[in-house]
N, C-alpha and C positions, 0 to 999 in steps of 0.2 A: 484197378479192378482186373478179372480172370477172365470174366466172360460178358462178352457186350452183347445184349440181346436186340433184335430187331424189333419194335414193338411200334405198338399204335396208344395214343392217352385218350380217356373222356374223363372230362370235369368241367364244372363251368366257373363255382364261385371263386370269391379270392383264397379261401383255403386249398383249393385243387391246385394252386398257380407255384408255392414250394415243392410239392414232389414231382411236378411236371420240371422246373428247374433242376432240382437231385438230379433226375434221372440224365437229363443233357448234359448236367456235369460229372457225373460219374461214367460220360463216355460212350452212353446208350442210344442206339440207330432210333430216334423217334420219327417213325414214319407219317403220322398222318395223325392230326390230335380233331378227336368231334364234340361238339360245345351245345348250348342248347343255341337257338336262333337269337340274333339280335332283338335288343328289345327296346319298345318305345317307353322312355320314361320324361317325367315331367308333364308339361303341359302345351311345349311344340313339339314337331315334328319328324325332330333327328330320333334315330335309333341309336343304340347303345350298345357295342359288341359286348360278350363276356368276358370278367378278367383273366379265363386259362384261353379266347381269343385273341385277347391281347399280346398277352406271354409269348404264343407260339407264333404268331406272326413277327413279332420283334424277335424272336428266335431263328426266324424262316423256316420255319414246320406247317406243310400242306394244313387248311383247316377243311373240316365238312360240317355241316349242321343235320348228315347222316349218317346213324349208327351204322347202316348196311357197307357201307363204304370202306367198314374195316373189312369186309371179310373179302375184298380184291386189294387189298394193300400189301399182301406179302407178308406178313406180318406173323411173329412166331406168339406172343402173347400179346393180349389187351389189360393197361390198366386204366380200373377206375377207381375215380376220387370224387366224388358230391358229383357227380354227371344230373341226375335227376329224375333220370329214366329208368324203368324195370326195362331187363336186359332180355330180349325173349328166347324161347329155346334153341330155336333154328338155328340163329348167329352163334349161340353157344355152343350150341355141337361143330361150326365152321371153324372158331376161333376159342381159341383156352382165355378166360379172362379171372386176373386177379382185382380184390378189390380193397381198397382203404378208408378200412369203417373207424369214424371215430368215438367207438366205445369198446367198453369191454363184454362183448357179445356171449348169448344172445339177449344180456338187457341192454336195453334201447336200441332196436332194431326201429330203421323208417329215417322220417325226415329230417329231427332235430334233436337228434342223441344228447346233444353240447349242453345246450341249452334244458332237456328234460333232468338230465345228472344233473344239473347243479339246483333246479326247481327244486328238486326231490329231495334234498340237500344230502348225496348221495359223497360219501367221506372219499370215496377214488372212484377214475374212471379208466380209459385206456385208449387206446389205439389196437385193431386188430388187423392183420392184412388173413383175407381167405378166398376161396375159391367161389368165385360168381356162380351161383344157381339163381333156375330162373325167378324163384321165390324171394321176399324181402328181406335180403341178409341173411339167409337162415344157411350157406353154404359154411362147411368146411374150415378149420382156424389152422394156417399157417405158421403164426410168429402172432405174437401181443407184448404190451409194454404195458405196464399200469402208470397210471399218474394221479398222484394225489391233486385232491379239489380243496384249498384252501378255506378258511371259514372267512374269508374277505374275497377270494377270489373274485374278481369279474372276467363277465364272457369273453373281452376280450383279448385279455391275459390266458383263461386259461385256452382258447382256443391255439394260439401262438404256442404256448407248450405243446399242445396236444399236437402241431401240424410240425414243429420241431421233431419231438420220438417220432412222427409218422414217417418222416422223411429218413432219418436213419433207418426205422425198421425196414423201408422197401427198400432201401439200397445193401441194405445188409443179407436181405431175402433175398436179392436180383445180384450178388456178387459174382455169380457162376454161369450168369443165366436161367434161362427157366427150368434146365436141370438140372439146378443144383438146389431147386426147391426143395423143401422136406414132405413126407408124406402128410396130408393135411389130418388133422384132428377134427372130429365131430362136437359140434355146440353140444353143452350139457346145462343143466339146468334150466330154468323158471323165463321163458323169454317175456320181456316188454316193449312196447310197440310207442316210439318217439314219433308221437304226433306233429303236425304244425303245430305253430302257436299261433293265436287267433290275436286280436288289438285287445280281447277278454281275458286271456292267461295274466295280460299285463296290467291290466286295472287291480289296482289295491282294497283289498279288502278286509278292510281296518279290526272286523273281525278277528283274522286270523293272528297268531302269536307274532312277535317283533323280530323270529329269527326266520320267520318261513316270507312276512314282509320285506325283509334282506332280501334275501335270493331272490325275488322280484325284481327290486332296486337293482341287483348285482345286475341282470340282461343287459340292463341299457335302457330300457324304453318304458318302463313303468309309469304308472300314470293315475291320477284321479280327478277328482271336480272338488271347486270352490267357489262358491255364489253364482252353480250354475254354469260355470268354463271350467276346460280341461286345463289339470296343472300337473307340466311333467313333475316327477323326482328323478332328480339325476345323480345325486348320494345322500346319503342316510346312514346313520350308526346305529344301531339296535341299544338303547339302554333301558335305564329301570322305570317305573312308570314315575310320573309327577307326582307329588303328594298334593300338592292342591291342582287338580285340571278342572275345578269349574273357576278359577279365576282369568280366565283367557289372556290377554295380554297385562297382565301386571292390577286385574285388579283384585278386589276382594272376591272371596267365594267358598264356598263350603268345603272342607277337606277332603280325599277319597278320591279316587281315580276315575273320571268320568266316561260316560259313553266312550266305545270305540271310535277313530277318529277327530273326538277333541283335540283343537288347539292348545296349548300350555305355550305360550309365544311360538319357537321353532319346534318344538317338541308335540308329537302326534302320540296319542291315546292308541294302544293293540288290544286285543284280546288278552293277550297277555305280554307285558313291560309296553312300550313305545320306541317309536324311531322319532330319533334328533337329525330335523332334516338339516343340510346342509347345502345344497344348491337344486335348484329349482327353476322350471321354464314356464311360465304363464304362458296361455293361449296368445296365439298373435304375437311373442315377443320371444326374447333371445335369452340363452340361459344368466341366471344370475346366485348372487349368495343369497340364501336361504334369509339371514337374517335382515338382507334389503328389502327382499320382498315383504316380511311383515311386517317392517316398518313401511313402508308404502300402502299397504291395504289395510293396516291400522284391527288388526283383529280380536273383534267384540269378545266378552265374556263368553264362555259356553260354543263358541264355533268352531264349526266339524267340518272336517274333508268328506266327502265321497258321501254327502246326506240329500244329497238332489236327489 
């Protein structure tokens, strides 16, 4: 590299923990990295550092769990990566901050770009690095990469892509230092706002068609009910609907594609076509194949997921 800048990181998840690496290996003075506070998970005691605290400690980089902290660190830029915090204006007028959004802005600006692109089943998304305003995302575009979103993709494929380009793009931006940045461009167009997702984004709702069911499936953590308990899906194929779904496992039944939801052995009823699940978590137990579980629970004529 040409020019090694002296900078400060905030990120907390596991995706902030590659461009905090980039940047160390590309040479760059990482003064002081701020994370969010340790957290209690589980159901004792201990707390749980974040993985860009983990990173920088095993790196030996100063940590703070205060954004303020940058602005006595000497520090010529700040970058962020999923930190978590809106960045307020004061520290902003102290210190220049860039930031590493993973979409192609201004849609899905907020908390779960990754995740909203691929619900949306949104054909590409991108990586953007731009200029921290104090507003949600809404600064300035430096550099962007587009990345296509596969029609199989899962999140956590395409998340690893997406932090892959990101990590080139800021090391490519960061080659000269911070001035060798380019003049930033202004967001244009139609902005959308990446909510959380709630344990409801991910509940199945057998109404909906078999490819927007997918993209559910694709998260990770989708889920519905069967006699009353929750049953994850952990993969699913989107195919054509069943020609007979009121014979539930293998018996007799009237032809025509039943209720949304219907069993057809492994194969679920949509709004339109169904998903052929494929491996599945019952409540209280560990993932399995799809077609163990209904042979174990032995499933009646006419029975439907998600009808509790």
């Amino acid at each position: 590299m040409t020019g090694v800048a002296r900078l400060a990181f905030l990120g907390t998840p596991d995706m902030a923990v590659p461009p905090l690496r980039a940047l160390v290996d590309d040479g760059h003075d990482v003064a002081l990295c701020v994370t969010r506070p340790d957290r209690r998970r589980g159901r004792g005691s201990a707390v749980t550092p974040s993985p860009v605290k983990e990173a920088a400690l095993e790196l030996g980089i100063p940590v703070s769990h205060s954004m303020e902290d940058v602005a006595d660190a000497g520090v010529e830029l700040a970058v962020v990566v999923a930190y978590g915090r809106i960045i307020p204006a004061a520290l902003l007028a102290r210190v220049p901050m860039v930031n590493l959004h993973f979409s192609l802005l201004p849609r899905w600006r907020g908390a779960a770009p990754v995740e909203r692109a691929l619900l949306a089943g949104d054909e590409e998304t991108g990586v953007c690095l731009m200029k921290l305003e104090e507003g949600l995302d809404t600064g300035p575009v430096y550099a962007q990469i587009v990345v296509p979103i596969g029609d199989t993709v899962e999140l956590p494929t395409l998340r690893e892509q997406l932090v892959t380009a990101g990590c080139a793009l800021l090391i490519a931006a960061l080659q000269h230092g911070m001035a060798g940045l380019p003049e930033p461009v202004p967001q244009s167009g139609e902005p959308t706002i990446a909510s959380k997702l709630t344990s409801e984004d991910f509940r199945l709702q057998w109404e909906q068609p078999a490819a927007q069911l997918h993209r559910v499936v694709r998260l990770g953590r989708a889920w519905t009910t069967f006699r009353g308990k929750r049953l994850g899906i952990l993969r699913a194929t989107p195919v054509a609907a069943p020609a007979d779904a009121g014979s539930g496992a293998g018996g007799a039944g009237s032809a025509g594609v039943g209720p949304p939801g219907t069993l057809v052995g492994t194969v679920v009823c949509a709004g339109d076509g169904a998903l052929a699940l494929q491996e599945v978590q019952p409540e209280s137990r560990g993932p399995m194949a799809a077609d163990d579980w209904a042979r174990g629970v032995r499933i009646l004529a006419g029975e439907r997921l998600g009808s509790d």
